[in-house]
N, C-alpha and C positions, 0 to 999 in steps of 0.2 A: 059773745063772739058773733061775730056776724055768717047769714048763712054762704053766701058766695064771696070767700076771701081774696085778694086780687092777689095775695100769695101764701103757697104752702109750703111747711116746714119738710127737709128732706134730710135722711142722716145718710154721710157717706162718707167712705171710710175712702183713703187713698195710700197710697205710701208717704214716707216720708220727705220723701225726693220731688216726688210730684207738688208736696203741701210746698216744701220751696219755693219751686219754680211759681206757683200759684203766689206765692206771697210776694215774689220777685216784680213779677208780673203786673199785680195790685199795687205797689209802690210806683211802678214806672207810670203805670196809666195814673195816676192819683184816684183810686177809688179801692173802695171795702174788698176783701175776699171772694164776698158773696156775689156782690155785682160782679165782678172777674170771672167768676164759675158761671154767672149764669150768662153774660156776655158769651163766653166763649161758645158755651152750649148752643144759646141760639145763632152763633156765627156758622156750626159746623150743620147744622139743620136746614141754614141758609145755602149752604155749599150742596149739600144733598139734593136740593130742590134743581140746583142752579146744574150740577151735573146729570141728575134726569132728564133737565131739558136737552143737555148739548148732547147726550147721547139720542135722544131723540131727532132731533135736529141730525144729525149724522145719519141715522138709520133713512131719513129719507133722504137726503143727498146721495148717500149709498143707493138705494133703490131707484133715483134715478140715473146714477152710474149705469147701474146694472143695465138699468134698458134701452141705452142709449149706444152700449155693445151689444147690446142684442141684436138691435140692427142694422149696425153696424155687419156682425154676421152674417145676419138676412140681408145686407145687400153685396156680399162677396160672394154669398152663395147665388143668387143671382147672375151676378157676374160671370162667378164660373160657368155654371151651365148655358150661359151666352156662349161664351165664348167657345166650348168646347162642342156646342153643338154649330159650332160653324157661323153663327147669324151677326 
């Protein structure tokens, strides 16, 4: 057997509903079970990645929301104290 396989045996147990759907699936794509399981897996691994980035991507859009009301504030507040000081 070789020492680094390019694939490993996994046992996993599902319902039976799910094996279904899985066999459904396999048929429609024209490929084995197995490629179906592991397609899907690395699709949902690919979506993981893909929503860490856009959540990241967000967190700094967000952050430069944030500071772009900031001063926005600081210049009303400005403002006011202009104005109320008469000048």
């Amino acid at each position: 057997m070789a020492e680094n396989p390019k694939h490993v045996t996994v046992r996993l147990r599902v319902p039976p509903e799910l094996r279904d759907k899985i066999s459904k699936s396999s048929e429609q794509y024209n490929r084995s079970m197995n490629a179906d399981m592991v397609a899907r897996l690395e699709q949902s691994f690919e979506a993981q990645i893909s929503h860490e980035f856009e959540m990241h991507m967000m967190e700094i859009m967000l952050k430069e929301q944030q500071d772009k009301i900031n001063s926005l504030i600081q210049s009303v507040d400005n403002l006011t104290k202009i104005v109320q000081g008469g000048i």
